[in-house]
C-alpha positions, 0 to 999 in steps of 0.5 A: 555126428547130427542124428539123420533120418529118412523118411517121405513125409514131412517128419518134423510135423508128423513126430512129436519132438523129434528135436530135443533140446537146442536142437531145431528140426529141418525137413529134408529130402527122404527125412529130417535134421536136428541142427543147432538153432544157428545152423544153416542148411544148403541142400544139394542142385539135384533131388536124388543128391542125399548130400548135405552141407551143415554151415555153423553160423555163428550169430546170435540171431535165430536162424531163417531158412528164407531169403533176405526180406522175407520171413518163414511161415508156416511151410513157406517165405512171406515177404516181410514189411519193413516199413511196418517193422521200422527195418528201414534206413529212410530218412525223416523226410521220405516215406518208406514204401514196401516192395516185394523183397524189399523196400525203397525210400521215396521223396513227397512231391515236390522233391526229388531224391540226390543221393540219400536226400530228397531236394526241393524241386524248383517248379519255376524253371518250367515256367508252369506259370503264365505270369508270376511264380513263386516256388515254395518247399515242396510246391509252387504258386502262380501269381497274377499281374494287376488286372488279373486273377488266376484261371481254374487251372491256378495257372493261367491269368485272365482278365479281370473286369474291374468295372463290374468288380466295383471301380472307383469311376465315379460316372462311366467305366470302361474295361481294357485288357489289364486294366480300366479307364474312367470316363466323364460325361459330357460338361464334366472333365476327369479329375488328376486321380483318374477317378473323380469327374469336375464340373467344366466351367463353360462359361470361363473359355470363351466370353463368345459362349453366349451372346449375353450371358452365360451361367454355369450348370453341373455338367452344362451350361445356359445362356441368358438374354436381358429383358427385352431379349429372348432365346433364339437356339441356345446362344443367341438373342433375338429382340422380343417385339412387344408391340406385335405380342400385345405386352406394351402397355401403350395407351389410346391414342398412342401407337407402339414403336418396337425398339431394340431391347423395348418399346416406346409409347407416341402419340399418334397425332405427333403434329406440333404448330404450326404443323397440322394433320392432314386428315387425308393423309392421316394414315401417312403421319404427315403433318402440312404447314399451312401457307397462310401461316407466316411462320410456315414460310421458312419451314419445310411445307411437310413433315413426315414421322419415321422411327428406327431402331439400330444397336450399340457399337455398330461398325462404321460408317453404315448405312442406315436409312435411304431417302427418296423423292416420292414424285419427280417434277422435270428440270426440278433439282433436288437436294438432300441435307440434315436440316436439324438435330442434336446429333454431334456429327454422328450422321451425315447424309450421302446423296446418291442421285437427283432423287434419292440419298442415304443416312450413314452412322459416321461414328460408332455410337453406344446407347441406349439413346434416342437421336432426332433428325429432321431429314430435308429434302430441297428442290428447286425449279430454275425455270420458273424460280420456284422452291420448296421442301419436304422434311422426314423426321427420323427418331433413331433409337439405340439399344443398349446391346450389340445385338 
């Protein structure tokens, strides 16, 4: 038989030894007992109940009178850490976490507990991402298209502007959404990677850029007249009359006559025997054959020095000049007629009534060349049988240029 003893107070702090041996000292209700260290005690449901149940354990771990998970202190049960006493079963890749009474095995972030084992979790079937994403062991990162860079919150995509970050445009960058696009200025034509800008040669579309010539700039283009010839705009040639700017280098005594592309120096008295300059009619260029020259009796009884200038390749036939009877005698008949001149058919005359004609280019002509042609003009009175003529002699020059 246990010894067995009552008392009020907690006995086996208030007497010294009261075990002895083996034997371990238990408070109960009203005293104490000295069981077997590998005793257990049940205690009876009320406290007036003086029954007592004595269980041998047989076991060789000492005897706790606290509930699993706890451990004895002093008087009282404190809650026991297993994960400290490493009196857990979680797995090496979970972390055990301490509860009251007990503990749990939990999984890091990113996994999720099947059983005993934690599985990665695969954040993209949740499409967290706005583009791209790409699951890794325990987490997930987001990725971007081309044109794209992530937002603050690593999962949203925003635009990136290519332009300030150094695109390859080699002259002007537009940003778009996603990309960018490389744009030429003008007279440059972008190259086939899309990057680079080519000089556009102007000259080589069309031979209709400039009317004379046109010359090839980095990224533009300039006509050019020949000499005699200015700019007129950007394209056009305008002959430069040199006898108005005072640039001719015509002597005294001789009169400047502009042409296309130049000038000529004549004399301003161009009268040749047996023709002589009038002095009244000085102003006029008239040179008169006197009737008292015999050999003035087949000419033309004056001479007239008109000059006129045409271009090259002139559409034809044209009309070029128009010749017309200063005074009109009545029953006097006039008639018009190319009295001389080297001019290979090129010119005819066209008579347009009993006072007037007109000069026409029948076939194109291509200079530069100077024609000469002494222009008649014949009437006649029948009345009284008289006859006589007037002549103009006409200098036409031919430029060198359509223009």
């Amino acid at each position: 038989n246990l010894p067995f003893t009552h008392s009020s107070s907690s006995l086996c702090q208030t007497i010294v030894e009261a075990c002895q041996g083996e034997m371990k000292c238990f408070n109960h209700y009203g005293g104490y007992l000295c069981l077997p260290r590998s005793a257990s005690v049940i205690s009876a449901p009320e406290p007036s109940s003086q029954s007592v149940a004595i269980l041998p354990v047989e076991s060789n771990e000492a005897f706790s009178p606290c509930p699993v998970g706890y451990d004895a202190q002093g008087e009282g049960c404190v809650d026991m850490d297993e994960c400290v006493l490493d009196l857990h079963d979680c797995q090496p890749s979970q972390q055990c976490v301490n509860t009251v009474g007990t503990y749990s095995c939990q999984c890091p972030d990113g996994y999720s507990k099947i059983g005993i084992e934690c599985v990665d979790i695969d954040e993209c079937r949740y499409r967290y991402c706005q583009h791209r994403c790409v699951n890794v062991p325990g987490s997930f990162s987001c990725e971007c298209e081309p044109g794209f860079q992530l937002a603050g919150n690593n999962r949203s995509c925003v635009d990136v502007n290519e332009c300030e970050m150094g695109a390859p445009c080699q002259q002007k960058c537009y940003n778009t959404y996603g990309t960018f696009l490389c744009r030429c200025e003008p007279g440059y034509e972008l190259g086939p990677d899309g990057h680079s800008c080519n000089d556009v040669d102007e000259c080589s579309y069309s031979s209709y850029m400039c009317q004379f010539q046109c010359v090839n700039d980095p990224g533009r283009f300039s006509c050019i007249c020949p000499e005699g010839y200015q700019l007129q705009g950007t394209r056009l040639c305008q002959d430069v009359n040199e006898c108005e700017t005072d640039i001719d280098q015509c002597g005294e005594g001789q009169t400047c006559i502009n042409i296309h592309g130049g000038y000529q120096c004549t004399d301003s008295n161009r009268c040749r025997e047996p023709y002589v300059l009038t002095r009244a009619l000085l102003s006029d260029n008239r040179c008169v054959c006197p009737v008292i020259k015999p050999e003035c009796r087949d000419l033309p009884f004056s001479i007239v020095h008109r000059y006129m200038s045409i271009t090259s390749e002139r559409s034809v036939p044209s009309d070029i000049f128009q010749i017309q009877a200063t005074r009109i005698y009545p029953g006097v008949y006039n008639t018009f007629r190319i009295r001389s001149g080297d001019h290979n058919g090129e010119f005819y005359i066209r008579q347009m009534n009993n006072f007037s004609a007109v000069l026409v280019l029948d076939r194109a002509v291509t200079g530069p060349i100077e024609y000469t042609l002494d222009l008649e003009m014949v009437s006649v009175n029948p009345l009284i049988s008289y006859q006589t003529s007037s002549a103009l002699r006409l200098s036409v020059f031919v430029g060198p240029y359509t223009f």
